[in-house]
Residue, then its C-alpha position, 0 to 999 in steps of 0.5 A: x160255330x163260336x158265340x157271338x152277340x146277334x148281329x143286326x142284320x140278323x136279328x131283322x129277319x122275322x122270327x119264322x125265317x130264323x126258326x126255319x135257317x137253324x132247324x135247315x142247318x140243325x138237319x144238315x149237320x146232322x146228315x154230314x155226320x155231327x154228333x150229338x154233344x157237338x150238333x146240340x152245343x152247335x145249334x145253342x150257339x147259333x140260336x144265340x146268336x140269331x136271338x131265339x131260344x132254342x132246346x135241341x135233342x138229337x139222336x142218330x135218326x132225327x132232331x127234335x127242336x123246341x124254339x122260343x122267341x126271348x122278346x115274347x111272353x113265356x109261351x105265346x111263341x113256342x115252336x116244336x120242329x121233329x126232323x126225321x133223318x138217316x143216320x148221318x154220313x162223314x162229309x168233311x167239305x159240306x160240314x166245312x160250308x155249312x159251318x161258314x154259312x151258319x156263321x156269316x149269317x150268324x154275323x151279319x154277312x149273309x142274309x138268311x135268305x142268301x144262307x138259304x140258298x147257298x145251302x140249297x147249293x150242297x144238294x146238287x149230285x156228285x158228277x161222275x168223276x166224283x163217284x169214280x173216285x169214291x170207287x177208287x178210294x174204297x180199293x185204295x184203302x182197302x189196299x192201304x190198311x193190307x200194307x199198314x199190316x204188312x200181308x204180302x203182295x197178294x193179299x194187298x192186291x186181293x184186298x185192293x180189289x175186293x175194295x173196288x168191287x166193294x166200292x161199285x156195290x155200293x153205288x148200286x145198292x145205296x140207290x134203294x131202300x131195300x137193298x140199302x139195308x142190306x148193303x152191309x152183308x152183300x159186301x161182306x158176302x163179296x169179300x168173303x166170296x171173292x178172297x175164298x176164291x182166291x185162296x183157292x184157286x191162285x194162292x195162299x192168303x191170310x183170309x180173315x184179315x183179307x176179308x177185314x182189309x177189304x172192308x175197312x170203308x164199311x167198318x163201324x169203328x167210328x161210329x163205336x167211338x162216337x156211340x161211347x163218347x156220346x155216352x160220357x157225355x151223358x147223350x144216353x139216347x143217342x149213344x145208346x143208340x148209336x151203339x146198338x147200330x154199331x154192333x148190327x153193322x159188325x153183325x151183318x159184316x160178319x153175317x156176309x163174310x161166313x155165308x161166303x165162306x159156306x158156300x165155298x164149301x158147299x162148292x168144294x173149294x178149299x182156301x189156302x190159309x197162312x200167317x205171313x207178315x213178310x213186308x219191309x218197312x217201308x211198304x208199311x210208309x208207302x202204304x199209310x200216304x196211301x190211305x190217309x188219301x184214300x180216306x181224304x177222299x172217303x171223308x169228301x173232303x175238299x181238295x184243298x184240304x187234302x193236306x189237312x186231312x193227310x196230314x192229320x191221318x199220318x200223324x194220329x198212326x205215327x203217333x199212336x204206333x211209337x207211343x204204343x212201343x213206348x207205353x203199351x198199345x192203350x197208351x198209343x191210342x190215349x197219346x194219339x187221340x188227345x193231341x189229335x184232339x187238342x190240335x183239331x180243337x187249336x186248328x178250329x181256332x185259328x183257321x176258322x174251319x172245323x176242327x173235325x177236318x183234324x180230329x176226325x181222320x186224326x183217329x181214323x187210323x186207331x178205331x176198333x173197327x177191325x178188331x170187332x170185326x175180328x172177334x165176331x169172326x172168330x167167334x162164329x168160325x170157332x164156337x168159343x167164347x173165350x174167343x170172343x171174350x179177348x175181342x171184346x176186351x181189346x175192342x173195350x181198351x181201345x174204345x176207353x183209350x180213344x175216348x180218354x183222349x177225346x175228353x183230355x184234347x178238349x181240356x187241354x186245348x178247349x174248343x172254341x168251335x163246336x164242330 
């Protein structure tokens, strides 16, 4: 959403009806996934233009909006709306609409009646073949992260699987509260329990880093990123927050994945463990157009923005991986955020759309989730805290270098939209 002075076709609306349309948007951008620097610059500029004063305060689980009406005495219009919320799920193709719908009624195209209902438009179910693709996706990226780390042909297929397996789990356990919450460590304990099997019975895997590849979907990697760059922002709450779920999710994966293991044992099974590497290069390019659509279609974008969002996933890997050869790995990350921040923030102005359909699947490719994930494992697995110790230094210098580049694409090419 850009500034722009109130429309006057807007501003006729009274003044309960513009409270009502920012404090509808300020929940659904919220819900597909904004963060709170990006949700509160967004929701200012909108009551800005819709003629109202508004103080957002955002946090993982809620909003909480103060409104004004500027035409009034100080204080014979105060409204205080809090908004309970689940914490927010990427979704690319509704952050797009909501995003044109704030601003056509912002600039007079729309009535706030009609923005209303357009929005109320988003609500309706994904139809079957839409969940079917996510159930695909899960598998696809699953598959795609094993190829981009060269593992051989089984672990890529395991991987695959698991994915999908994963990916059915959670369309059941997403449906309930109960088993939502525990969502994380039943598909960490599939993964563990199903790539055990196979070391097991069938053939020699490279576990660990099976079981990390087949969980990349539920990996809080990005939502690391955004807790730290919350936090220089001066989002302390938010971030904070955001951090400390963050790290439970890393928990519950890890949780899952040595309970399967244990198990195992407990049956006698007794996985072939190797480190093996053994593909060509060019297993590692087919396998990169394979996730960036995997994750084009995990972030739900429209199918016309696929190309965007490939694109932007392919270029944040390309980029990271020969400057990383070049410089050093932090650097990689630094170079690849930066410009995939500066080339979000220079799309938003051009095309008119959020920048985020760049900058978010730019620095998919590049966030510590695995690395986390790693570390807790090992951690677990060897009871050393030196271990532990040198994940938490490498997940420290990837996070500094993603949200370095983060704060340097903003200056470089500033943001005219918020999103």
């Amino acid at each position: 959403m850009s500034v722009a002075t109130p429309a006057p076709a807007t501003t006729r609306a009274s003044y309960a009806q513009r409270v009502a349309f920012v404090s509808e948007i300020a929940s659904r951008l919220h819900s597909y996934g904004t963060t709170a620097q990006r949700l509160e610059a967004a929701l200012i500029a909108l009551s800005q233009q819709l003629d109202l004063d508004c103080e957002p305060w955002s946090n993982p689980t809620g909003v909480i909006l103060s409104f004004s009406d500027p035409s009034k005495a100080i204080g014979s219009s105060d409204i205080t709306r809090v908004i309970r919320l689940a914490p927010g799920e990427n979704d690319l193709y509704k952050l797009s609409v909501a995003d044109y719908i704030a601003d056509s009624v912002a600039q007079g195209r729309m009535s706030i009646a009609q923005g209303h209902t357009a929005l109320r438009r988003l609500d309706r179910e994904v139809d079957g073949r839409g969940k079917t693709m996510q159930v695909i996706a899960f598998g696809l990226a699953a598959a795609g992260v094993a190829g981009l780390w060269k593992l051989p042909w089984l672990d890529i297929a395991t991987a695959g699987v698991i994915g999908l397996l994963i990916g059915l789990l959670t369309q059941y356990t997403d449906r309930k509260p109960a088993t939502k919450e525990a969502g994380d460590a039943l598909a960490s304990l599939l993964a563990g329990f199903v790539a055990t099997l196979v070391a097991s019975l069938v053939g020699s895997l490279n576990l660990n880093t099976v079981i990390i590849a087949s969980l990349v979907v539920l990996l809080p990697g990005m939502a690391l990123t955004n807790a730290v760059n919350e936090l220089a922002s001066q989002h302390w709450v938010s971030g904070t927050a955001r951090l400390a779920g963050a790290v439970t999710t890393v928990l519950k994966l890890t949780v899952g994945a040595v309970i399967a293991v244990t198990l195992t044992q407990y049956l006698g099974l007794e996985p072939q463990v190797r480190a093996a590497r053994p593909q060509a290069h060019w297993v590692e390019w087919a396998s990169l157009l394979v996730a960036a659509y995997a994750f084009a279609v995990l972030f739900k974008a429209h199918r016309r923005d696929y190309g965007w969002v490939m694109a932007a996933a392919i270029a944040g890997y390309v980029i990271a991986r020969y400057a990383g050869q070049e410089w050093g790995s932090p650097a990689g990350v630094f170079a690849s955020a930066m410009l995939l921040t500066a080339a979000g923030n220079l799309f938003g102005r051009t095309i008119q759309k959020p920048g985020a359909l760049i900058r978010l699947p730019g620095i998919i490719m590049l966030v510590p989730g695995s690395t986390s994930l790693r570390g807790f494992l090992n951690l677990v697995q060897q009871q050393n805290v030196d271990v532990g110790q040198a994940a938490l230094l490498a997940v420290t210098n990837i996070v500094m270098a993603l949200v370095a580049g983060l704060l340097f694409g903003n200056l470089l090419v500033p943001a005219r939209k918020n999103l």
